[in-house]
C-alpha positions as CSV (number, residue, x, y, z in Angstrom):
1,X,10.7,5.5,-0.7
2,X,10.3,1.9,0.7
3,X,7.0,0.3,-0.4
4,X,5.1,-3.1,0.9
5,X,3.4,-4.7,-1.7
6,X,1.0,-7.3,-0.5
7,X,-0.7,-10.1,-3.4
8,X,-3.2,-12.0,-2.4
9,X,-5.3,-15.3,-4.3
10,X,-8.4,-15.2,-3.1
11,X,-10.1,-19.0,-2.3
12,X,-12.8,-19.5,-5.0
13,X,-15.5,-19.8,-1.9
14,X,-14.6,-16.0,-0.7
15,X,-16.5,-13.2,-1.5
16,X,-15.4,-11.2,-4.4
17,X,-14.5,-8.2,-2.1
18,X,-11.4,-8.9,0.1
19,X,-10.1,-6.6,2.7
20,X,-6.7,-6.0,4.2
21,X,-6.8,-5.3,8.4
22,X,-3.1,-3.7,9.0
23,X,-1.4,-3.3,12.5
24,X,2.2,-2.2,14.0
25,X,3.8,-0.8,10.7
26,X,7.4,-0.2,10.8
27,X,8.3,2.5,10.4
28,X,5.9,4.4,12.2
29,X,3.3,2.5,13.8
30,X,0.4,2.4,10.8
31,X,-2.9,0.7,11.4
32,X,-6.5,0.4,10.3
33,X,-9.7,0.1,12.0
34,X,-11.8,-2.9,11.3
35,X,-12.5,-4.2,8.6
36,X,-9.4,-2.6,7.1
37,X,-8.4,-1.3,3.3
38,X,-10.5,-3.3,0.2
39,X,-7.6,-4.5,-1.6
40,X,-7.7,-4.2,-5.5
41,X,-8.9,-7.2,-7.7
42,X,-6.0,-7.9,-10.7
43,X,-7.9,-10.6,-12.6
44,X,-7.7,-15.0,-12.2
45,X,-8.7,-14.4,-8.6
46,X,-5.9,-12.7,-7.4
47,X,-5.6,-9.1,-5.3
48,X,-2.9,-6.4,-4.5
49,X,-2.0,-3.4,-2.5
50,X,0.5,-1.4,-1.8
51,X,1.8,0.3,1.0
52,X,4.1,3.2,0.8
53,X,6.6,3.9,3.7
54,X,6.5,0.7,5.0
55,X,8.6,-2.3,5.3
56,X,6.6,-4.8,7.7
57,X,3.5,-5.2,9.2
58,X,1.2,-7.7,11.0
59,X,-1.8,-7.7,8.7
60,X,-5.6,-10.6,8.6
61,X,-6.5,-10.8,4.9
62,X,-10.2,-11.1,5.4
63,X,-13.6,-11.3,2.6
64,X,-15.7,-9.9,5.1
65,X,-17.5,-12.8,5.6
66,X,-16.2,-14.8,8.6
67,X,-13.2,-16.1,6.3
């Protein structure tokens, strides 16, 4: 099974809690409702997710904050 895996630095003036808004998934058409999925902190700032099943999407990586 194909999985996306998305990694993410977060800017040191973010919020510590950064969210991942998803639209038109391939294959079959995944999306999120505002604000999207939190996406998991690794350590040194950085941030992943993974997506199983899909292969592209258009995403916003957002801290829920305006930025």
């Amino acid at each position: 099974m194909t999985e996306l895996v998305i990694h993410f630095q977060r800017p040191a003036h973010w919020a510590e809690t950064i969210h991942i808004h998803l639209w038109d998934g391939h294959p079959g058409g995944f999306e999120t409702q505002w604000p999207g999925l939190p996406m998991k902190a690794r350590g040194d700032g950085w941030y992943v997710i993974g997506l199983p099943g899909l292969d592209q999407i258009r995403l916003v990586v957002h801290d829920a904050q305006g930025r």
